[in-house]
C-alpha positions as a printed NumPy array, in Angstrom:
array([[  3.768, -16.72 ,  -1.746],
       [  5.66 , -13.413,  -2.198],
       [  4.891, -10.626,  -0.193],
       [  3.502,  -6.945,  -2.244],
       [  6.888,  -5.854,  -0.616],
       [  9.344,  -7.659,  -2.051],
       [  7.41 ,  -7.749,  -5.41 ],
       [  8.059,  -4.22 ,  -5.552],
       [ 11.409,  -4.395,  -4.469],
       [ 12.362,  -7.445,  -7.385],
       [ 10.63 ,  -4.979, -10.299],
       [ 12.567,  -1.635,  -8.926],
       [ 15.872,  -3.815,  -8.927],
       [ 15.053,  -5.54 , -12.64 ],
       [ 14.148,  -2.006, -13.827],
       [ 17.21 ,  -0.215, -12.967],
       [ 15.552,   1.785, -10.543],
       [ 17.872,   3.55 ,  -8.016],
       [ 16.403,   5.769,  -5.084],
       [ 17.62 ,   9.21 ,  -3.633],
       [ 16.661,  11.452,  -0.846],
       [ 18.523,  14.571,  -0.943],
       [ 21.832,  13.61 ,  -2.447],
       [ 21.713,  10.045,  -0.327],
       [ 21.042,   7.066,  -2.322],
       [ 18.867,   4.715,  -0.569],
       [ 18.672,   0.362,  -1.888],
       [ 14.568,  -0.535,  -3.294],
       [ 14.816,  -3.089,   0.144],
       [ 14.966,   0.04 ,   1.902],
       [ 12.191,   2.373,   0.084],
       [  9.504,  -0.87 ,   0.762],
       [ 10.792,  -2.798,   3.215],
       [ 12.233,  -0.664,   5.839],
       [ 10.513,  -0.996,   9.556],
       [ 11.306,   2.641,  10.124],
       [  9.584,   4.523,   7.077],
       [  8.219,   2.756,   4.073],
       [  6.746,   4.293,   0.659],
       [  4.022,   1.028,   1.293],
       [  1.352,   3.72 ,   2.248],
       [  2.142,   6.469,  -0.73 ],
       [  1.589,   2.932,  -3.029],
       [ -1.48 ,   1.078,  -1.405],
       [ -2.776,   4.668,  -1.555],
       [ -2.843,   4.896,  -5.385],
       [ -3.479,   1.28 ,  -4.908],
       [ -6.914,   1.573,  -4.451],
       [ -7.134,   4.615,  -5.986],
       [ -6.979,   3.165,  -9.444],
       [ -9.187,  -0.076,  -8.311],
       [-11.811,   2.262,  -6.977],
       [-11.329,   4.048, -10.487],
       [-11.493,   0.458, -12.177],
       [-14.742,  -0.466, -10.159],
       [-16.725,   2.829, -10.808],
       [-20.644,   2.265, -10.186],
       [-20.071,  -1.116,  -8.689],
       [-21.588,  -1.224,  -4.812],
       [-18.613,  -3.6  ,  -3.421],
       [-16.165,  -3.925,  -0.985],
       [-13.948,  -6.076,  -3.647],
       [-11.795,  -3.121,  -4.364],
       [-11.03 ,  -3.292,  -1.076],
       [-10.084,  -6.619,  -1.088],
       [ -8.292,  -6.901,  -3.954],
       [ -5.917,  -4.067,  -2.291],
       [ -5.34 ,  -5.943,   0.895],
       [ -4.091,  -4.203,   3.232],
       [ -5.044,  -2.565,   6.462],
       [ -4.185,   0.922,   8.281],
       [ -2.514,   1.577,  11.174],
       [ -1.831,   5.314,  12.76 ],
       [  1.757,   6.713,  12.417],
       [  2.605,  10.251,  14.009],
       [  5.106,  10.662,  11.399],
       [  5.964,  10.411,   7.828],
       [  2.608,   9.651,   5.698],
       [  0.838,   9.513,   9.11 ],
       [ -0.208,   6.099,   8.75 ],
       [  1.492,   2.849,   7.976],
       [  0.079,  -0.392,   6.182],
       [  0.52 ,  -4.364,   5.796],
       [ -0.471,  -5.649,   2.944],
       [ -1.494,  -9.138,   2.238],
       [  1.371, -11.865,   0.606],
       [  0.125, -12.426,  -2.971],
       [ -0.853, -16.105,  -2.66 ],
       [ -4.196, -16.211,  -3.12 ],
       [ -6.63 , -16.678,  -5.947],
       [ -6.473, -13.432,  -7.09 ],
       [ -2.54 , -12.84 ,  -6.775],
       [ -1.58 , -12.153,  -9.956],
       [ -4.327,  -9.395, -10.438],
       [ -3.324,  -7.927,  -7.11 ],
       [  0.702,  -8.49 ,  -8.171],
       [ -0.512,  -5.898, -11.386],
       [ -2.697,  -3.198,  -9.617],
       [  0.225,  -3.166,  -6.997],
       [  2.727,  -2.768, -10.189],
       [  1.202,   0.096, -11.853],
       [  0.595,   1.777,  -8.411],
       [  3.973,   1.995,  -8.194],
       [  4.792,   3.145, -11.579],
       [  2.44 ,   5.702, -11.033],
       [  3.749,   6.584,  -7.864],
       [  7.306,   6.309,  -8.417],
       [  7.328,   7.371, -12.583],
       [ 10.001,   4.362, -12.833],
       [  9.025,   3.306, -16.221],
       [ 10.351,   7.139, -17.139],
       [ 12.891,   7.835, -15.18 ],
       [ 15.339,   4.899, -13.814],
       [ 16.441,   7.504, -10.681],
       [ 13.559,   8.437,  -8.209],
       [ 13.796,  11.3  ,  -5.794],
       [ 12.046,  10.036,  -2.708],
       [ 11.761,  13.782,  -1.371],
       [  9.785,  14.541,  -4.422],
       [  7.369,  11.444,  -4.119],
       [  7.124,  12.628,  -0.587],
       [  6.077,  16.14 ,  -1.143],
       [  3.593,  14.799,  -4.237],
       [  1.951,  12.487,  -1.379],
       [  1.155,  14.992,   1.052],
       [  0.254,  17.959,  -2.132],
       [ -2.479,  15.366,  -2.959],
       [ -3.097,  14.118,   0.469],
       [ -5.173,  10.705,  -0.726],
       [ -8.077,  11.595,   1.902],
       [-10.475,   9.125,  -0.018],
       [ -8.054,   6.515,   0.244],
       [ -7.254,   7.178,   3.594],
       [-10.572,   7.28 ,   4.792],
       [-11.532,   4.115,   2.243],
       [ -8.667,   1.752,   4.253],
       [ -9.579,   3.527,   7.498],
       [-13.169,   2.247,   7.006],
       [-11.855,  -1.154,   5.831],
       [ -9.644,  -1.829,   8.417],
       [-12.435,  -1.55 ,  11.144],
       [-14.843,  -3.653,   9.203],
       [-12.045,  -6.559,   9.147],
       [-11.426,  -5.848,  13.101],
       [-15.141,  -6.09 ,  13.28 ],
       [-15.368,  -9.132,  11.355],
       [-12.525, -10.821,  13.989],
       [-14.552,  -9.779,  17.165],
       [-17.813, -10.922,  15.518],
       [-16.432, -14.471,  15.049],
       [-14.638, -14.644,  18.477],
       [-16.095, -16.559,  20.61 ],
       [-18.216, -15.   ,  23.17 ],
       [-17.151, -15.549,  26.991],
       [-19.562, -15.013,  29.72 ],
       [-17.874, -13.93 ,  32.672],
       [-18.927, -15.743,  36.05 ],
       [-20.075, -14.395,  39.048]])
């Protein structure tokens, strides 16, 4: 199993991708790996903005799933952080692909082989990704749901 994380870190490296943010160059370990700020959420974003495109007048959560990941609140940055689900299961190597292409999209590293983070940054916020927000938001508390629902119940005695 390899996680979306350091799938995105092996392509940046194999590409000859290097990162900057105003004048300081930063490693790809760093841009998707690091516990103070990630780009994760600026690609899971676009993530499941082109697997909503690709599942257009289909009633389904599977866009959702096929993303795999979950929101949690940040007060700074992109305002929200992510985890993402390793790419082991059955449907890994479509996942390993839509997470790919997100990140091409995101990053333009097919184009250009030196990235300025400040300008993915500032593209993020311009666009915002509300849908997507709101679309992991929404999926997040269905999977919490789906925990609690299969807990099992305790009845407290008197």
């Amino acid at each position: 199993m390899i996680s979306v994380e350091r799938l995105l870190t092996n392509l940046a490296v194999q590409n000859g991708v290097s990162f900057t943010a105003a004048g300081i160059p930063y490693g790809a370990t760093e841009v998707f790996g690091s516990l103070d700020f990630s780009f994760m959420p600026a690609v899971v974003a676009e993530a499941i903005r082109i697997a909503r495109a690709l599942s257009e007048g289909i009633e389904s959560d599977f866009d959702m799933e096929l993303v795999g990941a979950q929101l949690f609140p940040a007060e700074e940055g992109f305002e929200f952080n992510v985890t993402v689900r390793p790419l082991g299961d059955d449907i890994g190597v479509l996942r390993g692909l839509l997470f790919q292409q997100a990140a091409d999209r995101v990053f333009g590293w097919n184009e250009e082989k030196l990235v300025d983070l400040m300008a993915v940054f500032k593209r993020f916020k311009e666009d915002g990704y509300e849908q997507e927000r709101q679309s992991l938001e929404s999926y997040t508390a269905a999977l919490a749901a789906r925990v609690e629902a299969h807990q099992p119940q305790t009845a407290m005695a008197e």
